[in-house]
MDAnalysis code that builds the backbone (N, CA, C; Angstrom):
import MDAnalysis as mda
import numpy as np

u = mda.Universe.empty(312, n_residues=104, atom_resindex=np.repeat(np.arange(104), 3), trajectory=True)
u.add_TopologyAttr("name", ["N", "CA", "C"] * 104)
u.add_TopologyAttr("resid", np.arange(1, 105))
u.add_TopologyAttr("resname", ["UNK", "UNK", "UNK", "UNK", "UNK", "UNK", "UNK", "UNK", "UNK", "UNK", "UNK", "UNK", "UNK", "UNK", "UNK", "UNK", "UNK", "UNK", "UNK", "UNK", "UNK", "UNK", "UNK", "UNK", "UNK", "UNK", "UNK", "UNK", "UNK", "UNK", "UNK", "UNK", "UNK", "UNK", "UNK", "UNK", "UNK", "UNK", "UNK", "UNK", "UNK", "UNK", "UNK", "UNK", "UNK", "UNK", "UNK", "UNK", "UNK", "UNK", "UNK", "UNK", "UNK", "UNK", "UNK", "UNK", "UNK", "UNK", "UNK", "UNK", "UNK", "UNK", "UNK", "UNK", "UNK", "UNK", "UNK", "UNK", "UNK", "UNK", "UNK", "UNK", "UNK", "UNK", "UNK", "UNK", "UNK", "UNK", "UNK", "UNK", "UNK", "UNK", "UNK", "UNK", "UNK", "UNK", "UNK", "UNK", "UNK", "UNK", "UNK", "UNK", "UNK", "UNK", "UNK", "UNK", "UNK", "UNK", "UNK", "UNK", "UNK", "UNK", "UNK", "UNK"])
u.atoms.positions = np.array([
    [-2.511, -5.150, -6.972],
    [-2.963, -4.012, -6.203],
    [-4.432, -4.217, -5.859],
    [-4.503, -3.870, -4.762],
    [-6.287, -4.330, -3.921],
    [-6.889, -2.391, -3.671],
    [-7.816, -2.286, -4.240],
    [-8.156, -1.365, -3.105],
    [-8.980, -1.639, -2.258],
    [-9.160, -0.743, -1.223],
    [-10.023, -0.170, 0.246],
    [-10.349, 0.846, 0.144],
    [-11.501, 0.796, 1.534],
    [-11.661, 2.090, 2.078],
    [-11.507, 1.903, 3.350],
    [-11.477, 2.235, 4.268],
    [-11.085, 2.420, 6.081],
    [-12.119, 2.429, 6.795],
    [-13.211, 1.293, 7.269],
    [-14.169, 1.516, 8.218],
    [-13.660, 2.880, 9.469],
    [-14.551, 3.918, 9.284],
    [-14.634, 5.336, 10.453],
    [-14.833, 4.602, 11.403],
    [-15.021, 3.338, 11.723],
    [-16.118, 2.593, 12.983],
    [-14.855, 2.144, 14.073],
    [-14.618, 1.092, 13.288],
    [-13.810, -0.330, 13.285],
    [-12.099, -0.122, 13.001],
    [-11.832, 0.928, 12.218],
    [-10.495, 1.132, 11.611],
    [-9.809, 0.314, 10.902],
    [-11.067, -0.838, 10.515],
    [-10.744, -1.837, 9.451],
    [-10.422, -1.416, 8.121],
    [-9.866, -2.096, 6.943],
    [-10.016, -2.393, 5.861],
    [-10.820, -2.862, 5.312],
    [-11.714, -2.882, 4.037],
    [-13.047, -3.241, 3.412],
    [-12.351, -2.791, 2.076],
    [-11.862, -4.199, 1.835],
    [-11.582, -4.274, 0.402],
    [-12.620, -4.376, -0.826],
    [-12.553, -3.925, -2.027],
    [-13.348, -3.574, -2.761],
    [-13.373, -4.125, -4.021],
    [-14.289, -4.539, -4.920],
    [-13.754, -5.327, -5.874],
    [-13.788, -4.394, -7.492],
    [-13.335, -3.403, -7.073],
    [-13.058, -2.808, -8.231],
    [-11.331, -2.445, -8.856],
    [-10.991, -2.551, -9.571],
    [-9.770, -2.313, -10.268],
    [-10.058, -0.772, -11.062],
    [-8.814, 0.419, -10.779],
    [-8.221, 1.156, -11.197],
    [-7.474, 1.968, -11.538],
    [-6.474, 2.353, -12.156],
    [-4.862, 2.872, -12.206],
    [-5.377, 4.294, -11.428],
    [-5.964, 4.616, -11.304],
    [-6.056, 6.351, -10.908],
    [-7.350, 6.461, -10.020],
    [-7.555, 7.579, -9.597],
    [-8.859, 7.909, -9.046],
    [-9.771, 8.350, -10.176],
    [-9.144, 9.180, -10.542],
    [-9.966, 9.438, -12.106],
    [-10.672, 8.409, -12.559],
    [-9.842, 7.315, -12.783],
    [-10.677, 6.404, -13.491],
    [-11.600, 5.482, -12.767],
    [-11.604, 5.612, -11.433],
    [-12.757, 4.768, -10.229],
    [-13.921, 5.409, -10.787],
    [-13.596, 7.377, -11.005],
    [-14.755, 7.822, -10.660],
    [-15.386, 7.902, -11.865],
    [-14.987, 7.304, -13.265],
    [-15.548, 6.934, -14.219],
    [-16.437, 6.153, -14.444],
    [-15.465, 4.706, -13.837],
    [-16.008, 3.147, -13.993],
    [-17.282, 4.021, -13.227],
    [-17.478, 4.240, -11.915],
    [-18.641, 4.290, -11.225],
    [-19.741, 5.460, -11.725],
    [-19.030, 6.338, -11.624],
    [-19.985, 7.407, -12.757],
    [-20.389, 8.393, -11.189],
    [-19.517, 8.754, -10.355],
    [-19.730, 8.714, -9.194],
    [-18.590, 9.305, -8.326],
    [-18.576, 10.734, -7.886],
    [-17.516, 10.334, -6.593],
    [-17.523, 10.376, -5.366],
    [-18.715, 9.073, -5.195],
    [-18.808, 8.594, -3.810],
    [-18.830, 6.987, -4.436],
    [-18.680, 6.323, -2.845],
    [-18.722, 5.186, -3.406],
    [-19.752, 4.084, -1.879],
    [-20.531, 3.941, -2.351],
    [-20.961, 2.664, -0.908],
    [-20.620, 1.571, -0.833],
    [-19.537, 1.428, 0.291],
    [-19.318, 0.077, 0.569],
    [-19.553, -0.606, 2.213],
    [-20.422, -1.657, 2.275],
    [-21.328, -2.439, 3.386],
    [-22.064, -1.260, 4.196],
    [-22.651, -0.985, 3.417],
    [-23.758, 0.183, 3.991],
    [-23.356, 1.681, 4.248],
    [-22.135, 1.893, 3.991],
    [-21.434, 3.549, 4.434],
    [-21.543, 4.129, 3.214],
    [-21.272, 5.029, 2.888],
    [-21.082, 6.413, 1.843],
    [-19.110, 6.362, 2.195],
    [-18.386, 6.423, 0.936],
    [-17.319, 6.966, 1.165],
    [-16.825, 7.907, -0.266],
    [-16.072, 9.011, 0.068],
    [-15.511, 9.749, -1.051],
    [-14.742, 9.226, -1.883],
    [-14.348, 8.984, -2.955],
    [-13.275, 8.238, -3.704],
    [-12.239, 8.645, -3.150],
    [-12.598, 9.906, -2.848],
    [-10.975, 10.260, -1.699],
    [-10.386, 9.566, -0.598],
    [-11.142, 8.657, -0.752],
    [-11.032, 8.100, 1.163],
    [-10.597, 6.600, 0.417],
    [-10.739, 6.116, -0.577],
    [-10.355, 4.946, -1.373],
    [-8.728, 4.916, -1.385],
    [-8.522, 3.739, -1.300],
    [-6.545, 3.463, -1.104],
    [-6.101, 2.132, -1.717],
    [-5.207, 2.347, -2.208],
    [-4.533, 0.798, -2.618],
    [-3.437, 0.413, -2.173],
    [-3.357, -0.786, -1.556],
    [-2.585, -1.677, -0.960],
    [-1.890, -2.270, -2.223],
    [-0.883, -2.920, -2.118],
    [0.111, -3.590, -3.261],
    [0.061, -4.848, -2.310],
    [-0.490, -6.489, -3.535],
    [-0.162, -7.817, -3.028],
    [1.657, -8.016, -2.954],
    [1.346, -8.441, -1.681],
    [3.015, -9.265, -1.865],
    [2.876, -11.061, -2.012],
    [3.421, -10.874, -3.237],
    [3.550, -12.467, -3.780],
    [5.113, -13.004, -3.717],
    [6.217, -12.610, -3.348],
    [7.427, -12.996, -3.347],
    [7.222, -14.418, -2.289],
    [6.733, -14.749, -1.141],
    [6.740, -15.855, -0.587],
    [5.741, -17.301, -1.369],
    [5.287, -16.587, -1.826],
    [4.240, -17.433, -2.756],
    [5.291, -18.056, -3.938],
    [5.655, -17.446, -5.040],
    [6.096, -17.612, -5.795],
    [7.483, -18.564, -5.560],
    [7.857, -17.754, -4.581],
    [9.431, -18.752, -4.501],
    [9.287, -20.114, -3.936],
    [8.136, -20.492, -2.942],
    [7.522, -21.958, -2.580],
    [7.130, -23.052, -3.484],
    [6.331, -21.827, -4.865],
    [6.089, -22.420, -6.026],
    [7.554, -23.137, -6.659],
    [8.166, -22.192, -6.818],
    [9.431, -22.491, -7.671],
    [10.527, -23.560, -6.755],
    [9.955, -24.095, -5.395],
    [10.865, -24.657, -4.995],
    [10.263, -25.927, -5.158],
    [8.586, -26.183, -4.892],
    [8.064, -27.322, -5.708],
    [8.089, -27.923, -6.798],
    [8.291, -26.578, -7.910],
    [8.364, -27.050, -9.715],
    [9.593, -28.075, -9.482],
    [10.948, -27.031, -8.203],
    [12.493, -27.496, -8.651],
    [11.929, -29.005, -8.065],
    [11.743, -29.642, -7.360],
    [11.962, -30.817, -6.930],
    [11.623, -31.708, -7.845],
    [11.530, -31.484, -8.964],
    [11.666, -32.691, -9.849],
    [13.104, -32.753, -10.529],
    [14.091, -31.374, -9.731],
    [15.800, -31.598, -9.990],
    [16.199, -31.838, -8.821],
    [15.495, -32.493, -7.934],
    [16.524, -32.617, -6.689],
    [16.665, -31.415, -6.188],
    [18.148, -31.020, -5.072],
    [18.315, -30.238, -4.408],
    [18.310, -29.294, -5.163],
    [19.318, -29.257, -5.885],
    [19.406, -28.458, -6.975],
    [18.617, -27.235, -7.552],
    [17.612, -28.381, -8.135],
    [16.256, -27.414, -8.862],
    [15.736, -26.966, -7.596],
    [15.435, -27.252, -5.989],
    [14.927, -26.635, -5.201],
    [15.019, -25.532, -5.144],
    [16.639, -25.369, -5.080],
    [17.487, -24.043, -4.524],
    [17.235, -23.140, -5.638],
    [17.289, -23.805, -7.154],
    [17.330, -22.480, -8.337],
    [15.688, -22.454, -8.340],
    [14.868, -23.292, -8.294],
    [13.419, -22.658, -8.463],
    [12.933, -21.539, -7.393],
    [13.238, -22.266, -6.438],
    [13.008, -20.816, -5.235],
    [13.390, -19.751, -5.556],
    [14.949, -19.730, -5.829],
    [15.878, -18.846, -6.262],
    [14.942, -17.621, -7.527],
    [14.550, -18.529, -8.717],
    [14.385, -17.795, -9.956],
    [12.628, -17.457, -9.253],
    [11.965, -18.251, -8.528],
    [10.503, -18.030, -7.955],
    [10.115, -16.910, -7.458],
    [11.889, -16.346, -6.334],
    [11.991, -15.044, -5.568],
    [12.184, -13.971, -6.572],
    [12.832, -13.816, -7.087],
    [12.845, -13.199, -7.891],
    [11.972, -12.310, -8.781],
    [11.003, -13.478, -9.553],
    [9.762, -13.312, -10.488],
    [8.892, -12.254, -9.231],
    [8.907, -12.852, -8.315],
    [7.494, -12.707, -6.991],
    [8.231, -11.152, -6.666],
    [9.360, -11.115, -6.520],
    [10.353, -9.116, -6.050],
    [9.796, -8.302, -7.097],
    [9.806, -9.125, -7.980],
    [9.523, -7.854, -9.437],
    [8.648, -7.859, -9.586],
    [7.566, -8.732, -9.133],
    [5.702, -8.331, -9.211],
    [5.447, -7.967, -8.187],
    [5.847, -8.070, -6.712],
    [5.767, -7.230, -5.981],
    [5.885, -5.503, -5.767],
    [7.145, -5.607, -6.806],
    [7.865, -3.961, -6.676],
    [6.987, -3.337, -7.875],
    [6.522, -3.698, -8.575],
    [5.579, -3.404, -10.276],
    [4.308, -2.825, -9.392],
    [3.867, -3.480, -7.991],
    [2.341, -3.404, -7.847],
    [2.489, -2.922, -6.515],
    [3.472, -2.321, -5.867],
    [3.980, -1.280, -4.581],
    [3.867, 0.217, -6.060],
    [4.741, 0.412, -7.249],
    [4.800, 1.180, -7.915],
    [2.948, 1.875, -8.411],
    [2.341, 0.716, -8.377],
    [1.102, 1.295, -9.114],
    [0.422, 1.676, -7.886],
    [0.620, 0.966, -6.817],
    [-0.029, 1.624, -5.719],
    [-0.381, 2.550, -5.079],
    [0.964, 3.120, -5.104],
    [2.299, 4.423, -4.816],
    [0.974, 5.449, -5.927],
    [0.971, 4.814, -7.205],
    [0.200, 6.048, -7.831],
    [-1.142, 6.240, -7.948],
    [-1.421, 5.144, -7.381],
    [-3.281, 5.753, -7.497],
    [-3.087, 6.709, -6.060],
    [-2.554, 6.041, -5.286],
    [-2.694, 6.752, -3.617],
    [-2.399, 8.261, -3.679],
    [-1.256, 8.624, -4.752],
    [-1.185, 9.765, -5.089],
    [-1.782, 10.423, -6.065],
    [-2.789, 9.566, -6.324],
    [-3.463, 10.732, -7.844],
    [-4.658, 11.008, -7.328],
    [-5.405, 11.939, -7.745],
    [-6.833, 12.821, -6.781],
    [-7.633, 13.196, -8.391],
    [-8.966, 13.313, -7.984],
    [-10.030, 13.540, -8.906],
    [-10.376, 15.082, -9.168],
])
């Protein structure tokens, strides 16, 4: 899980290098509920988390490990790679889901 905040300007993303399960706890770590990021003022309210998707990653991995079985290990490393990468994907859509919904 990455958070942001939303350039008002640009309607960009400006990812942030802080980690936290809640808003609550941003506005701890920082001691703060505002936050400046590249020169703006933003509310912790205005802070969001995106969930990484690693399922294409992982299963490429697992199709490289397999090739030391031939076709075989290709098909099951990808196979068991997709897999691992769905369930860390869906783990970090879930935590996402809850900071986006939790408020200070």
């Amino acid at each position: 899980m990455r958070l942001y905040v939303q350039d008002p300007d640009t309607n960009e993303k400006i990812f942030i290098d802080k980690v936290a399960q809640d808003k609550k706890s941003l506005v701890n770590m920082l001691g703060s509920t505002e936050i400046r990021v590249s020169n703006k003022k933003f509310s912790i309210n205005d802070v969001k988390a995106t969930a990484n998707e690693n399922t294409a990653t992982t299963m490429a991995l697992g199709g490289v490990v397999g090739i030391l079985g031939g076709v075989p290990g290709v098909i099951l490393g990808s196979a068991i790679g997709g897999l691992i990468g769905k369930s860390s994907d869906d783990e970090d859509k879930l935590k996402a889901n809850i900071f986006n919904k939790s408020s200070i």
